[in-house]
PDB file of N, CA, C and O in Angstrom:
ATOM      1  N   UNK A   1     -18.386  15.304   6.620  1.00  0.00           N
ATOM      2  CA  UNK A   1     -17.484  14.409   5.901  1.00  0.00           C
ATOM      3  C   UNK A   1     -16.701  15.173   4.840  1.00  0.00           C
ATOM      4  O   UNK A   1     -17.196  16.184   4.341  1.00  0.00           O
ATOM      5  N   UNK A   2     -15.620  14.776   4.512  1.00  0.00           N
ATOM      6  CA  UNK A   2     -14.415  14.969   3.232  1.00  0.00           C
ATOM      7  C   UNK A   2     -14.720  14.031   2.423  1.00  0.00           C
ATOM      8  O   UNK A   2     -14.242  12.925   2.676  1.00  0.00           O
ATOM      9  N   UNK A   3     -15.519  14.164   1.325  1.00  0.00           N
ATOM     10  CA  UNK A   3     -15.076  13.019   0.329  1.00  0.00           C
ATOM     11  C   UNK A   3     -13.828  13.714  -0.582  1.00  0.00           C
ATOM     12  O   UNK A   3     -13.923  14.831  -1.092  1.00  0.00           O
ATOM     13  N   UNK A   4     -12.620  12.821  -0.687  1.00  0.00           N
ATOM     14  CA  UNK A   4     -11.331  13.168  -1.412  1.00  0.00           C
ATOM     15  C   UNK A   4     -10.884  12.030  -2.014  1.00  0.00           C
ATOM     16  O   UNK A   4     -10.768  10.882  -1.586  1.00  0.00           O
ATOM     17  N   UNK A   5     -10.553  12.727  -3.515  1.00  0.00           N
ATOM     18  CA  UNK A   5     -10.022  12.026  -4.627  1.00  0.00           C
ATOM     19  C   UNK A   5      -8.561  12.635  -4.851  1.00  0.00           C
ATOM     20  O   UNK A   5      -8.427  13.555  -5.658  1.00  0.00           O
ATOM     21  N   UNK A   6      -7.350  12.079  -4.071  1.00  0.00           N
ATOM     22  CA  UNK A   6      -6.025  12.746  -3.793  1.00  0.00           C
ATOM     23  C   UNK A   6      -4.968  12.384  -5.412  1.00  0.00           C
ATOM     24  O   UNK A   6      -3.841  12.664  -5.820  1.00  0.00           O
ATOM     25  N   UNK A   7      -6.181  11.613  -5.902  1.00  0.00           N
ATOM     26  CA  UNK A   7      -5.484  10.918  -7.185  1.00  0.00           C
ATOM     27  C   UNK A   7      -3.411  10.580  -7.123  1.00  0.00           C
ATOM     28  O   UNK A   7      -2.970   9.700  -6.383  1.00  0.00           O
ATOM     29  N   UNK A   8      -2.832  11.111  -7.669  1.00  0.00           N
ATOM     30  CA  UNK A   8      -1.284  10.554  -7.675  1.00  0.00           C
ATOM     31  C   UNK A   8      -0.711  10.710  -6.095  1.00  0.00           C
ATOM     32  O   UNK A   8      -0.028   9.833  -5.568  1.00  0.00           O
ATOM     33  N   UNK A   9      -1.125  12.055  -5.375  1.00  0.00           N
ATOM     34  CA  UNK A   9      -0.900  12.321  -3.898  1.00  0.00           C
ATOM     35  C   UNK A   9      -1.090  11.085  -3.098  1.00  0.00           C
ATOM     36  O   UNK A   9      -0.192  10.737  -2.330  1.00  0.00           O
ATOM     37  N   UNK A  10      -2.492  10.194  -3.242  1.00  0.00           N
ATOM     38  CA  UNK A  10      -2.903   9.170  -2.632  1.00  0.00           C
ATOM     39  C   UNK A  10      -1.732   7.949  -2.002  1.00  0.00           C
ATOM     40  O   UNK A  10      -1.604   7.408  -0.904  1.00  0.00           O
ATOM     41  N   UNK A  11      -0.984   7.852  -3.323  1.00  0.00           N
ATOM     42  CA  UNK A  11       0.654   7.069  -2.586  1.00  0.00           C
ATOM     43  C   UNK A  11       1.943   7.966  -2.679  1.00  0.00           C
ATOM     44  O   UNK A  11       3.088   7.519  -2.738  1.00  0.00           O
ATOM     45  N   UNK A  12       1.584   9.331  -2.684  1.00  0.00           N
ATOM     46  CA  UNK A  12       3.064   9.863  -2.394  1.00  0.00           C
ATOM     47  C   UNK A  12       2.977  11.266  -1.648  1.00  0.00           C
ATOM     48  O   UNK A  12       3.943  12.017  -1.776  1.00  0.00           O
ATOM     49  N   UNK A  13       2.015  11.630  -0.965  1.00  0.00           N
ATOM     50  CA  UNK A  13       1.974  12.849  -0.020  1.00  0.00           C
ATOM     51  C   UNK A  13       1.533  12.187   1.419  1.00  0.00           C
ATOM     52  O   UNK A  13       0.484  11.570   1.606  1.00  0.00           O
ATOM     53  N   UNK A  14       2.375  12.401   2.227  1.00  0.00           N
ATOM     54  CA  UNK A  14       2.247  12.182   3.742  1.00  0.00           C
ATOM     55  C   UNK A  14       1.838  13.147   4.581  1.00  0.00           C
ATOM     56  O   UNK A  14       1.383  13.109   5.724  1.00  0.00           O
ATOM     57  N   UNK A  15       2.174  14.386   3.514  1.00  0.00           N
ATOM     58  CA  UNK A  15       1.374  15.813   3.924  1.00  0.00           C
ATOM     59  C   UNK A  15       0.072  15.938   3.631  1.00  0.00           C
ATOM     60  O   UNK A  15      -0.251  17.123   3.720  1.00  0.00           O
ATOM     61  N   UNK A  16      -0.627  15.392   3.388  1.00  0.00           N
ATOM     62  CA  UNK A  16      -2.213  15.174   3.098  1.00  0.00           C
ATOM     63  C   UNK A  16      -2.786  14.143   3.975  1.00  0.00           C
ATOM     64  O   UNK A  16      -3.783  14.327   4.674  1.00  0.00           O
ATOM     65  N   UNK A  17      -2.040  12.930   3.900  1.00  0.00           N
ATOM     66  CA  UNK A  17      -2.525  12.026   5.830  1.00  0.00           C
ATOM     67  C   UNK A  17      -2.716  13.268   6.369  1.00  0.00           C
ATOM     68  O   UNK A  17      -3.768  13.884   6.540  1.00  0.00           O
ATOM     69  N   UNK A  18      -1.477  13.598   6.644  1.00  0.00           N
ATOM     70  CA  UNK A  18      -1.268  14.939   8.370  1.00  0.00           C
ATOM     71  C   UNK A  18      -2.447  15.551   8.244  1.00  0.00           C
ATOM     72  O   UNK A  18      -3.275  15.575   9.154  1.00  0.00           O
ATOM     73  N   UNK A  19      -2.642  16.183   6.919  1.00  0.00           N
ATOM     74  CA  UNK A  19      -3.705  17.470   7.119  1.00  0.00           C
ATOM     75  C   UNK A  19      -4.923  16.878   7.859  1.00  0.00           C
ATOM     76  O   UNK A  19      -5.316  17.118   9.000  1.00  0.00           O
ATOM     77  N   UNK A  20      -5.647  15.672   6.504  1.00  0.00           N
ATOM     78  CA  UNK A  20      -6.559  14.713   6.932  1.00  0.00           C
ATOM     79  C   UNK A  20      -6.636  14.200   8.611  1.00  0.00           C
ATOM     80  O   UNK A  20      -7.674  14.164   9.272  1.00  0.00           O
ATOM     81  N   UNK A  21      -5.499  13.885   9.013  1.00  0.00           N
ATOM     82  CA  UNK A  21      -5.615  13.579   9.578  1.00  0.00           C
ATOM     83  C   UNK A  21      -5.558  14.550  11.084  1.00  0.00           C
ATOM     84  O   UNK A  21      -5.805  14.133  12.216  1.00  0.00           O
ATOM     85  N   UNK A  22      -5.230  15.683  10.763  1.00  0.00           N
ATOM     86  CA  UNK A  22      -5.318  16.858  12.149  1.00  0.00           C
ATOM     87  C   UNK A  22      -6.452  17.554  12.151  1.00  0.00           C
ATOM     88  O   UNK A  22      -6.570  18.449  12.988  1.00  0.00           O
ATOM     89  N   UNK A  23      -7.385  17.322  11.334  1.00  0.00           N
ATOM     90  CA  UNK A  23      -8.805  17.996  11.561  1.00  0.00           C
ATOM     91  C   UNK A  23      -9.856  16.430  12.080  1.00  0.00           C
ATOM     92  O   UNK A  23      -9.683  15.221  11.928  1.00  0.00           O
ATOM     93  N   UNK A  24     -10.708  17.092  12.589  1.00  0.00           N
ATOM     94  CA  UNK A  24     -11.861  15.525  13.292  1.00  0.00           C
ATOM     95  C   UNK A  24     -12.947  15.755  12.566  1.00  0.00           C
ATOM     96  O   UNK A  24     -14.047  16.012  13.054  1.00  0.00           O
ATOM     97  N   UNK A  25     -12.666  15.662  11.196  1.00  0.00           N
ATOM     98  CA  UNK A  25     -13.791  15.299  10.195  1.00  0.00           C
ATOM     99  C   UNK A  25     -13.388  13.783   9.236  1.00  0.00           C
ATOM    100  O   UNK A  25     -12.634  13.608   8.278  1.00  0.00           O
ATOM    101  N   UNK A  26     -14.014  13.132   9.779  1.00  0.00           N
ATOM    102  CA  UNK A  26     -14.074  11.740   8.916  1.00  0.00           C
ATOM    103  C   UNK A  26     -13.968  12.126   7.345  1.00  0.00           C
ATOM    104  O   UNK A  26     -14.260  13.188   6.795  1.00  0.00           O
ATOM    105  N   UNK A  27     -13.437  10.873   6.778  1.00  0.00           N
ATOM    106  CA  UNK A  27     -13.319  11.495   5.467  1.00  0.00           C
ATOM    107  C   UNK A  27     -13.675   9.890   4.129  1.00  0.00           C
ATOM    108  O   UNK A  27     -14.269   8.878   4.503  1.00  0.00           O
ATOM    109  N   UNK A  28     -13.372   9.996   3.297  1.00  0.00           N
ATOM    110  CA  UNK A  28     -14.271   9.191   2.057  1.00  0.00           C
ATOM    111  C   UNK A  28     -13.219   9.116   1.562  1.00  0.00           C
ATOM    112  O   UNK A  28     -12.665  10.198   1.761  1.00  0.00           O
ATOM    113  N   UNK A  29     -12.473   8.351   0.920  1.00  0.00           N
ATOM    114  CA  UNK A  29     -11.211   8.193  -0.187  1.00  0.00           C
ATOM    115  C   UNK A  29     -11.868   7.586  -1.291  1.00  0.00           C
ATOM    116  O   UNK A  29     -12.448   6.528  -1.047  1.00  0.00           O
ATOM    117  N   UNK A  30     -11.913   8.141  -2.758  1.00  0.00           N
ATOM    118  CA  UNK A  30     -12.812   8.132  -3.979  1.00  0.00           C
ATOM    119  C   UNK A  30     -11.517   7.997  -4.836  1.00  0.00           C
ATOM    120  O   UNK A  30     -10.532   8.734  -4.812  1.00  0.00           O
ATOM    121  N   UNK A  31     -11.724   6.965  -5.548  1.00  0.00           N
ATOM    122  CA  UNK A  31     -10.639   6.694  -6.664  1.00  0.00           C
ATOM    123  C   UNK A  31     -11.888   6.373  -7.936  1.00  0.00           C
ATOM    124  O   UNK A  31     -13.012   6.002  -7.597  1.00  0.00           O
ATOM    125  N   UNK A  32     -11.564   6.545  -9.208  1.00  0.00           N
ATOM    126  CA  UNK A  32     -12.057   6.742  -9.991  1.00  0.00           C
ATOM    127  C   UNK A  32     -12.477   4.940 -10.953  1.00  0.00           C
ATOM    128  O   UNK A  32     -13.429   4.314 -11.420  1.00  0.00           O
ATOM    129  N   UNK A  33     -10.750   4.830 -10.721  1.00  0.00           N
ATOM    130  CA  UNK A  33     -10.461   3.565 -11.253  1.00  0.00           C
ATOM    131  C   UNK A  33     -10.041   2.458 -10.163  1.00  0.00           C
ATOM    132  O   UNK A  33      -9.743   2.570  -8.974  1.00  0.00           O
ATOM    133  N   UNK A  34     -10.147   1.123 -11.190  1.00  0.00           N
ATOM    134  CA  UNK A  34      -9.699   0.084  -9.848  1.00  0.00           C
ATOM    135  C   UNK A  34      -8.312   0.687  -9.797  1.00  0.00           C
ATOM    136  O   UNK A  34      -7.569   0.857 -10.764  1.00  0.00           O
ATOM    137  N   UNK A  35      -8.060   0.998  -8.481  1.00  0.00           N
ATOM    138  CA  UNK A  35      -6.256   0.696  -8.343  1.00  0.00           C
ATOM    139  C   UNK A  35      -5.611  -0.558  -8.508  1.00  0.00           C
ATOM    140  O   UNK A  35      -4.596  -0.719  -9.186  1.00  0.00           O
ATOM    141  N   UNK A  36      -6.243  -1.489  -7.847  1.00  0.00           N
ATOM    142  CA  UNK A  36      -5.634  -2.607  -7.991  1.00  0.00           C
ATOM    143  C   UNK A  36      -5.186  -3.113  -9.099  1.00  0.00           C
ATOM    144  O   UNK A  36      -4.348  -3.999  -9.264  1.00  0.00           O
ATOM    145  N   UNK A  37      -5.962  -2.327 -10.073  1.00  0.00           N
ATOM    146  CA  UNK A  37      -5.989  -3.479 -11.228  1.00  0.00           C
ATOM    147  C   UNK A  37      -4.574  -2.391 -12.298  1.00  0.00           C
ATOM    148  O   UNK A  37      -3.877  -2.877 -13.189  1.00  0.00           O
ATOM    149  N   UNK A  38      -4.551  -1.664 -12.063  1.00  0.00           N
ATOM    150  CA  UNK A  38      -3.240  -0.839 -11.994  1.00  0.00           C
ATOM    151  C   UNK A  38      -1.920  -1.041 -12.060  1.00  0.00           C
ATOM    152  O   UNK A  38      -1.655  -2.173 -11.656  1.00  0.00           O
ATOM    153  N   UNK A  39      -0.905  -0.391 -12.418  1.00  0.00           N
ATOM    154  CA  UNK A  39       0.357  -0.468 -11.577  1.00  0.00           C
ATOM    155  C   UNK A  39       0.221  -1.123  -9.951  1.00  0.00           C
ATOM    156  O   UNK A  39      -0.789  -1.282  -9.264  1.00  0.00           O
ATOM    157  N   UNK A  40       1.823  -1.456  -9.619  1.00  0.00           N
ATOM    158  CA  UNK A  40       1.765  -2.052  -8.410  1.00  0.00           C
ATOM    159  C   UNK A  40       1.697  -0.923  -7.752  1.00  0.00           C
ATOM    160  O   UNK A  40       0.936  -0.829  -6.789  1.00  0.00           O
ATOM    161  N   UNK A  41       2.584   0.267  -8.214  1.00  0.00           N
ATOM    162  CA  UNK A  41       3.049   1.398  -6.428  1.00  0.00           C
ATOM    163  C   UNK A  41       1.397   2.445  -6.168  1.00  0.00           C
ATOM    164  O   UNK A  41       1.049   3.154  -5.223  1.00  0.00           O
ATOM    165  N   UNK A  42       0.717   2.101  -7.473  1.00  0.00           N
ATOM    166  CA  UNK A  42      -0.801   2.566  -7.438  1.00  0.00           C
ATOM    167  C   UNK A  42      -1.558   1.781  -5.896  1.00  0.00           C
ATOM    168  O   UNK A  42      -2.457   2.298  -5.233  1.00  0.00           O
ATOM    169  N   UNK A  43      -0.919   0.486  -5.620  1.00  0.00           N
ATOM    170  CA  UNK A  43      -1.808  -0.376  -4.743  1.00  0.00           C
ATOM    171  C   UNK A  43      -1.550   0.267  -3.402  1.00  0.00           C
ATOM    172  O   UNK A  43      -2.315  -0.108  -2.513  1.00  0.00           O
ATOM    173  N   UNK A  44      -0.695   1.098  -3.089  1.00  0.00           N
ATOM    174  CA  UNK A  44      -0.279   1.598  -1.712  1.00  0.00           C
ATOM    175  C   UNK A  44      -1.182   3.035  -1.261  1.00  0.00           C
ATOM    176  O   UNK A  44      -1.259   3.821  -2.205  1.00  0.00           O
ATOM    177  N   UNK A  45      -1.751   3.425  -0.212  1.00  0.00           N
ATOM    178  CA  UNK A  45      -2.429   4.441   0.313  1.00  0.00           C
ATOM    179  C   UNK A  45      -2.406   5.166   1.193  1.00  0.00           C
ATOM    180  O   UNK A  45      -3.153   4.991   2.156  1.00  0.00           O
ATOM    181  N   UNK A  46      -1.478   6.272   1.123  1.00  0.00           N
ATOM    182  CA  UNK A  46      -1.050   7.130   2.743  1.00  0.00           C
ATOM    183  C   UNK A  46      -2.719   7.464   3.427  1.00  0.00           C
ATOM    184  O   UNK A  46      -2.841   8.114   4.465  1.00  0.00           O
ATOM    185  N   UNK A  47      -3.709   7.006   2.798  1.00  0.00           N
ATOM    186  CA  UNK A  47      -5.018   8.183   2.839  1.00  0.00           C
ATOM    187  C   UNK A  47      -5.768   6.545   4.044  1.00  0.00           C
ATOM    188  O   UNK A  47      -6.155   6.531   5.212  1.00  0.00           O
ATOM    189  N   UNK A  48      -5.646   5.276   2.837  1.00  0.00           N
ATOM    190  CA  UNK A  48      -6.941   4.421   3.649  1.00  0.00           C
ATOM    191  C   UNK A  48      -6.632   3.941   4.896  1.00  0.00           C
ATOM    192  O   UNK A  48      -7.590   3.190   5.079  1.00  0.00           O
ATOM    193  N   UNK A  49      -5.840   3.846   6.037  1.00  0.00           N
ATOM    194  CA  UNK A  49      -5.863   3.552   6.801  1.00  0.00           C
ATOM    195  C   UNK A  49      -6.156   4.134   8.145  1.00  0.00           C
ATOM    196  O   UNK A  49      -6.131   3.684   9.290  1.00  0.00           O
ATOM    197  N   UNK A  50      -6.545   5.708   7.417  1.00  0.00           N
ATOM    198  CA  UNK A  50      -7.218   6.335   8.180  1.00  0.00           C
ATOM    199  C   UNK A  50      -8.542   7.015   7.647  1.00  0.00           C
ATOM    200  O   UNK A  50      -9.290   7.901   8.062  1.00  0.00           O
ATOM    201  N   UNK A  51      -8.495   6.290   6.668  1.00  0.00           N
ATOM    202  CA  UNK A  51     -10.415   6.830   5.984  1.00  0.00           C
ATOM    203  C   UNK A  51     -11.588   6.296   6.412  1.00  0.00           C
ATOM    204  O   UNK A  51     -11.392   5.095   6.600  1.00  0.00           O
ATOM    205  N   UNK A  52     -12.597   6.563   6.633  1.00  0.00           N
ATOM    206  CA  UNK A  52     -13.813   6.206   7.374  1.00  0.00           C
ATOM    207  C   UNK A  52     -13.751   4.827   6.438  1.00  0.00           C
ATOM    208  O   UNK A  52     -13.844   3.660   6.819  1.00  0.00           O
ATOM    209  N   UNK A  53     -13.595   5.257   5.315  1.00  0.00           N
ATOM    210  CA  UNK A  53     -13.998   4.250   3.884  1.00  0.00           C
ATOM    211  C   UNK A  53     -13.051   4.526   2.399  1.00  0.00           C
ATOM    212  O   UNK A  53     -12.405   5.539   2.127  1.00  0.00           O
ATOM    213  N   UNK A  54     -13.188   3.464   1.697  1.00  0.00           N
ATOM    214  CA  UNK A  54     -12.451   3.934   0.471  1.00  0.00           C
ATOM    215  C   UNK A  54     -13.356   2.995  -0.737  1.00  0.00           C
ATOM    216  O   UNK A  54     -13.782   1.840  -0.728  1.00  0.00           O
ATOM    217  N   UNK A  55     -13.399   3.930  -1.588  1.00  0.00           N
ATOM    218  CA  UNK A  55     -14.527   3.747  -3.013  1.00  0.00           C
ATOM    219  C   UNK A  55     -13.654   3.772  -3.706  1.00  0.00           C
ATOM    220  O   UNK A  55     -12.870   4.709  -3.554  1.00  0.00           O
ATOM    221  N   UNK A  56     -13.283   2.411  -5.162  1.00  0.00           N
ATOM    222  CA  UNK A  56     -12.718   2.895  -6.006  1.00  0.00           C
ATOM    223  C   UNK A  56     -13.171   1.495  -6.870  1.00  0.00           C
ATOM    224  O   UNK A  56     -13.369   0.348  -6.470  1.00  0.00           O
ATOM    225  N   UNK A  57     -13.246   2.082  -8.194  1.00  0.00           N
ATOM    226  CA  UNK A  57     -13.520   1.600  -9.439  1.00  0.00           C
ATOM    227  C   UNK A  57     -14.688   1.936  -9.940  1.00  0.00           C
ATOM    228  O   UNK A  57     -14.861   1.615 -11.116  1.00  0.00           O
ATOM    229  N   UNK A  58     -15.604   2.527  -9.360  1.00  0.00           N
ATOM    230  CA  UNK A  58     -17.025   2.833  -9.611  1.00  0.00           C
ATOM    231  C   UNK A  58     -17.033   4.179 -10.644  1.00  0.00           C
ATOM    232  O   UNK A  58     -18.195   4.573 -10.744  1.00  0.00           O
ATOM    233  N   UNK A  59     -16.178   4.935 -11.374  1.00  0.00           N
ATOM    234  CA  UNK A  59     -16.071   5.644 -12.237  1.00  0.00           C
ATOM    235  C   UNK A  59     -16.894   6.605 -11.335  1.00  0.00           C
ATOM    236  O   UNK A  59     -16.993   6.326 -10.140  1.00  0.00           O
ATOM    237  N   UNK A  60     -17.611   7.948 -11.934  1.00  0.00           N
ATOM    238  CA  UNK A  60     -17.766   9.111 -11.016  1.00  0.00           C
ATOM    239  C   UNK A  60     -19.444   8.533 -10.211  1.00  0.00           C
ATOM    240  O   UNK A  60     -20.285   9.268  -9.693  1.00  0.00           O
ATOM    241  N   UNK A  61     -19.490   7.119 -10.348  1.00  0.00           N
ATOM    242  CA  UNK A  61     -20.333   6.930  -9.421  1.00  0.00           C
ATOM    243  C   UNK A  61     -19.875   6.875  -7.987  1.00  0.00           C
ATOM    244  O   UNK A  61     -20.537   7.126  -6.980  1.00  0.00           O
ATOM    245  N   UNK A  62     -18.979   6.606  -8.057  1.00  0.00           N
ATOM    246  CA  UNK A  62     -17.768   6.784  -6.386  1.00  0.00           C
ATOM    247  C   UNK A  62     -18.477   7.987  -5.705  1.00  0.00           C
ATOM    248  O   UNK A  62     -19.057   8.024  -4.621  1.00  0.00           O
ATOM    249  N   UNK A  63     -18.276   8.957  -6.628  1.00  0.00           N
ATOM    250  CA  UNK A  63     -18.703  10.135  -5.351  1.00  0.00           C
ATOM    251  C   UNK A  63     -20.014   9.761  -4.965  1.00  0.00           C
ATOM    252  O   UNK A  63     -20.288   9.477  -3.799  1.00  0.00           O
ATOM    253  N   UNK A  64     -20.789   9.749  -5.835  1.00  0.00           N
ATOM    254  CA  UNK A  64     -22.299   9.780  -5.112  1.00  0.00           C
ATOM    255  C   UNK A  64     -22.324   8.840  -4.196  1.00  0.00           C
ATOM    256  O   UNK A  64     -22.916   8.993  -3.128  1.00  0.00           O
ATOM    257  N   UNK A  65     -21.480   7.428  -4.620  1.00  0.00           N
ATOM    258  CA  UNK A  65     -21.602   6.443  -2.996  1.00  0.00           C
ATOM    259  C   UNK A  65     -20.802   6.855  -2.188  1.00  0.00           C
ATOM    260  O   UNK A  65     -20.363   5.865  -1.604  1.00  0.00           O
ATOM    261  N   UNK A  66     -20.262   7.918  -1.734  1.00  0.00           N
ATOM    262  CA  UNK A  66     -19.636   8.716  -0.993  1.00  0.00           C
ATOM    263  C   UNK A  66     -20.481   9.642  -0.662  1.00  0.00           C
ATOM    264  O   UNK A  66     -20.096  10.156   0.388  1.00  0.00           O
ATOM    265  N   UNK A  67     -21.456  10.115  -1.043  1.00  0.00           N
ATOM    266  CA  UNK A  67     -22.296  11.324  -0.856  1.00  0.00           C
ATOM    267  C   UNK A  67     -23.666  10.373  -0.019  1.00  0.00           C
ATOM    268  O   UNK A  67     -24.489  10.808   0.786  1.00  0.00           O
ATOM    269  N   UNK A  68     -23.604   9.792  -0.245  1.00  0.00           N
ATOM    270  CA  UNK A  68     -24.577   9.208   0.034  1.00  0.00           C
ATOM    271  C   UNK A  68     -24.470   8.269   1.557  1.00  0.00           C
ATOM    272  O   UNK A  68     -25.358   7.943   2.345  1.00  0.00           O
ATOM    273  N   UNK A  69     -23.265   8.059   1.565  1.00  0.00           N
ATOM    274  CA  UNK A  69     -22.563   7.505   2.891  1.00  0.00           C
ATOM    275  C   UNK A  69     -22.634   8.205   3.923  1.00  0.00           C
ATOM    276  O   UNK A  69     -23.061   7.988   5.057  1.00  0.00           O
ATOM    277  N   UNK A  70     -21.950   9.493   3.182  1.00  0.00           N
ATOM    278  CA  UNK A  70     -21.354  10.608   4.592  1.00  0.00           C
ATOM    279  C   UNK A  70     -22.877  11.224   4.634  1.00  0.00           C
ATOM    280  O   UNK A  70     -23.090  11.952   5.603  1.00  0.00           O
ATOM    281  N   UNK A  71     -23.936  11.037   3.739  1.00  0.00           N
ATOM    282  CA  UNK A  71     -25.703  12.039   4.420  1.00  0.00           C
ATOM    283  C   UNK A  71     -26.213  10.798   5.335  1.00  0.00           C
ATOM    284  O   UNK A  71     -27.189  11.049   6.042  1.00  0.00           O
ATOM    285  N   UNK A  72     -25.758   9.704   5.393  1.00  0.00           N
ATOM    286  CA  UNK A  72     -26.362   8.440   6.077  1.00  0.00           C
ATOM    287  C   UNK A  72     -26.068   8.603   7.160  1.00  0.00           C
ATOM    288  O   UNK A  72     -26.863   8.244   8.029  1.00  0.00           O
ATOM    289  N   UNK A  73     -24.985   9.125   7.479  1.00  0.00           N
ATOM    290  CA  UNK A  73     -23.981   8.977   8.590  1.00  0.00           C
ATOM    291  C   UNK A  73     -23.944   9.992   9.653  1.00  0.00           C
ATOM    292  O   UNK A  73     -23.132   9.893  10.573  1.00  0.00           O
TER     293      UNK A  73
END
């Protein structure tokens, strides 16, 4: 697994889908904060519609439920 926190990239690199998305390793999308609760253009995600999963608001507990996902898995 990739767990990745693309932070500002997350809604504005399409070159990071591609990458993500041309290797066949599942991957974790980890946001720190709620997005939602955010700006609006924060609510958009080149990353989740191809992420195994996406964690966000859990502060740096995100990763570990990401770490803990991808050893389950």
């Amino acid at each position: 697994y990739i767990i990745i926190n693309a932070a500002a990239y997350t809604h504005t690199s399409v070159a990071i889908r591609d990458a993500l998305s041309a290797v066949d390793i599942p991957f974790v999308e980890v946001h720190l904060s709620n997005v939602y609760k955010r700006e609006a253009f924060r609510h958009h995600s080149y990353l989740s519609s191809t992420a195994q999963g996406v964690i966000a608001g859990l502060g740096a507990f995100g990763y570990e439920a990401a770490l803990l996902y991808a050893l389950a898995g």
